[in-house]
N, C-alpha and C positions, 0 to 999 in steps of 0.2 A: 442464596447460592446460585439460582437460575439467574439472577440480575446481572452476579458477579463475571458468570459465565458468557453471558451478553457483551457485555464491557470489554472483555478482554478478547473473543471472536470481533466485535467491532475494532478493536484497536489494532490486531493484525491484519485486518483485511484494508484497513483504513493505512497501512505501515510498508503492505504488499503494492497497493496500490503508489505509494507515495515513490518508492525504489524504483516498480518500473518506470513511472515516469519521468524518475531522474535519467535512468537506463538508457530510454527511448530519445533522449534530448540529443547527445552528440549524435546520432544513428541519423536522428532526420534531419538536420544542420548539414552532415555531410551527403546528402541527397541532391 
C-alpha cells in the first residue's frame, strides 16, 4: 500500500513537473 502510494506521489510530481516545462518553453523562446 505505502509502495503504491509512492509510485503514484512519484508519477504526479514526475507529471507536474513535465507540464511545466512544456509551459515554460514558448515563455522563454519569446524572451
Amino acid at each position: 500500500m505505502a509502495l503504491n502510494k509512492l509510485l503514484i506521489e512519484s508519477y504526479v510530481a514526475i507529471s507536474l513537473n513535465y507540464v511545466l516545462f512544456i509551459a515554460s518553453k514558448p515563455y522563454r523562446s519569446s524572451l
